[in-house]
C-alpha positions in Angstrom: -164.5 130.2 92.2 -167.6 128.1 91.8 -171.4 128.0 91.3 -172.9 124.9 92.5 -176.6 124.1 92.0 -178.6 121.3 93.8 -181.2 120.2 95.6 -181.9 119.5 99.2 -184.7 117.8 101.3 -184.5 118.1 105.2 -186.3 115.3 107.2 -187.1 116.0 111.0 -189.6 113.9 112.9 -192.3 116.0 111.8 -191.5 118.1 108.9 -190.7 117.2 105.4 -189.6 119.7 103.1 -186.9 120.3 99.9 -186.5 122.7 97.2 -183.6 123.8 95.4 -180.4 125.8 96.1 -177.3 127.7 95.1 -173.5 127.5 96.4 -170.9 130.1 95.9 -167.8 128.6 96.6 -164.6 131.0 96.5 -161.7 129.3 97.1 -159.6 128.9 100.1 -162.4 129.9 102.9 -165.4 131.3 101.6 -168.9 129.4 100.9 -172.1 130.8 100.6 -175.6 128.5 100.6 -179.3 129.8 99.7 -182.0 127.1 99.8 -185.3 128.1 98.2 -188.9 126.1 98.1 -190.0 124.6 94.9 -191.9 127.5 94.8 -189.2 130.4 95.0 -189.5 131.0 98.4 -186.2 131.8 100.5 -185.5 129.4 103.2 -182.4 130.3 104.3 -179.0 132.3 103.7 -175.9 131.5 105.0 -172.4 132.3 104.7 -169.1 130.6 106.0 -166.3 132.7 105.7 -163.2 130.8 107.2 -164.7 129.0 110.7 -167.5 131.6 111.4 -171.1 130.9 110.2 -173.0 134.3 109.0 -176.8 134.6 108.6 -179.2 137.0 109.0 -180.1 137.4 112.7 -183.2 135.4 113.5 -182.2 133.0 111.0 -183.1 129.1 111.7 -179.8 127.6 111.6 -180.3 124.1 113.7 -180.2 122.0 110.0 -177.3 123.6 109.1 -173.8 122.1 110.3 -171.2 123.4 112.5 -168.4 124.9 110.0 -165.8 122.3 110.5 -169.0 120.5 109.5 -169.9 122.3 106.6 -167.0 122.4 105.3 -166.9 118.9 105.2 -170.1 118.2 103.7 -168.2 120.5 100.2 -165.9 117.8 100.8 -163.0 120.0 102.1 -160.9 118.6 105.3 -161.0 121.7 107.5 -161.1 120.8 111.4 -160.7 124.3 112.4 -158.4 126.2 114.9 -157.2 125.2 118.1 -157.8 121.8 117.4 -155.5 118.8 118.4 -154.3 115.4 116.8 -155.3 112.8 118.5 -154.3 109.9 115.9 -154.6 108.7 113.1 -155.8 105.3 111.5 -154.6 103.6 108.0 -156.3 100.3 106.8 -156.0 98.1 104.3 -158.8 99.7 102.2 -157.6 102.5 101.6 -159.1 104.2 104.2 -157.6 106.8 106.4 -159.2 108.0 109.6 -158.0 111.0 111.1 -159.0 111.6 115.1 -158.8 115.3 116.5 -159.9 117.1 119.8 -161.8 120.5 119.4 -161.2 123.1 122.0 -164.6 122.3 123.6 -163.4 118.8 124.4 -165.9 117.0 121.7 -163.9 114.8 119.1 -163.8 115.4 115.3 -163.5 112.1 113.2 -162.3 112.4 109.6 -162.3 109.5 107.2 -160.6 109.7 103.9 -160.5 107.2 101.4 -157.9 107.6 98.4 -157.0 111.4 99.8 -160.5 112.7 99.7 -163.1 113.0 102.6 -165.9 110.8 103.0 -167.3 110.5 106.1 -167.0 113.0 109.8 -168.5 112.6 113.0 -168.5 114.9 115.9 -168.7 112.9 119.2 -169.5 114.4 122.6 -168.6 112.2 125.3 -167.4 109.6 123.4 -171.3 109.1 121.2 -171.9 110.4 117.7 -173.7 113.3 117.9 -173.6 114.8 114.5 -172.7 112.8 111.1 -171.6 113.9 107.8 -171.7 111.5 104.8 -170.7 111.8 101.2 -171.3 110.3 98.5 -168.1 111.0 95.1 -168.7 110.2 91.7 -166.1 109.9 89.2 -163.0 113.2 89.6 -165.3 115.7 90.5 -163.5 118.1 93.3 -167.1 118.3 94.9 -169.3 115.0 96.4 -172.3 113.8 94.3 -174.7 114.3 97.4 -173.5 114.8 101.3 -176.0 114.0 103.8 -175.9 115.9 107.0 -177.8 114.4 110.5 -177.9 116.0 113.4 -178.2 112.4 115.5 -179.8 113.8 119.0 -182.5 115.7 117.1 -183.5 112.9 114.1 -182.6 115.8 111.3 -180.9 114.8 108.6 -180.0 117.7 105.9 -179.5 115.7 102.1 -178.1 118.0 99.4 -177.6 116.2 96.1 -175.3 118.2 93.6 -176.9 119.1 89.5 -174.3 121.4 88.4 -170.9 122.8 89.0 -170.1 126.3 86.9 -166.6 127.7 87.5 -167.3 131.9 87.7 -164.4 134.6 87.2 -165.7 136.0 90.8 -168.6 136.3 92.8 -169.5 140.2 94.6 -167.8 140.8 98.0 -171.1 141.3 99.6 -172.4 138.1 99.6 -170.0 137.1 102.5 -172.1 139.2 104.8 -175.9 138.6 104.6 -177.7 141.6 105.8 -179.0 142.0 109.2 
């Protein structure tokens, strides 16, 4: 179980904003994010528990990826359920790219460079529509930053990790953020 701190900016073609925010990461399918302002104020409250994105209804959620997504910005290869292998890609690099159809019909792209994620697209109809890149530094189980862009829209979500803090647990609440 983890407490990851960072910060985050979003840029959208006519907003500009960033603050700072809080992961609780409980280990095999749970991830909570709350991004605040500089100045304290809330922005958002999420939770993914498995595949299924919680937030408080009303809740602005058009930054924030799709879980298969999400979970790859923490840097954790989870495509999802009822999804299908459609091949998969070794190169001399030591790069690995993994291709997979999602029930919907869009393809998930996965590439993974000595075991550990570093790139996904979603592609609908065959164009990137959503891209997730990260950037690792040294052994650390989580990426240094992951930068999330939503390509049709021009949004692009940057979170850049300051601390990792392992935690005995975090409160069963959190999971579900109230309505």
């Amino acid at each position: 179980t983890s407490l990851v701190i960072f910060r985050w900016s979003v840029r959208e073609p006519d907003l500009r904003i960033g603050g700072s925010g809080f992961a609780r990461l409980q280990h095999p399918d749970r991830a909570r994010l709350d991004l605040f302002m500089d100045n304290g104020e809330a922005v958002l409250a999420a939770s993914l528990v498995e595949d299924q994105l919680r937030a408080r209804e009303g809740t602005r959620l058009q930054v924030v990826p799709s879980p298969a997504l999400l979970w790859a910005s923490l840097g954790v290869f989870r495509p999802g359920k009822g999804v299908t292998l459609l091949g998969a890609d070794a190169s001399d690099d030591d790069a690995f790219r993994l291709r997979y159809r999602l029930a919907d019909g869009d393809e998930l792209r996965y590439e993974l460079r000595s075991g550990r994620v570093t790139e996904v697209e979603l592609r609908h109809e065959g164009n990137a529509t959503h891209r997730v890149d990260l950037k690792r530094e040294g052994g650390g189980e989580l990426p240094k930053e992951a930068t999330y862009r939503n390509l049709a829209s021009f949004s692009e979500l940057k979170v850049t990790v300051e601390t990792v803090e392992r935690v005995d647990s975090h409160p069963s609440d959190i999971w579900y953020p109230a309505p």
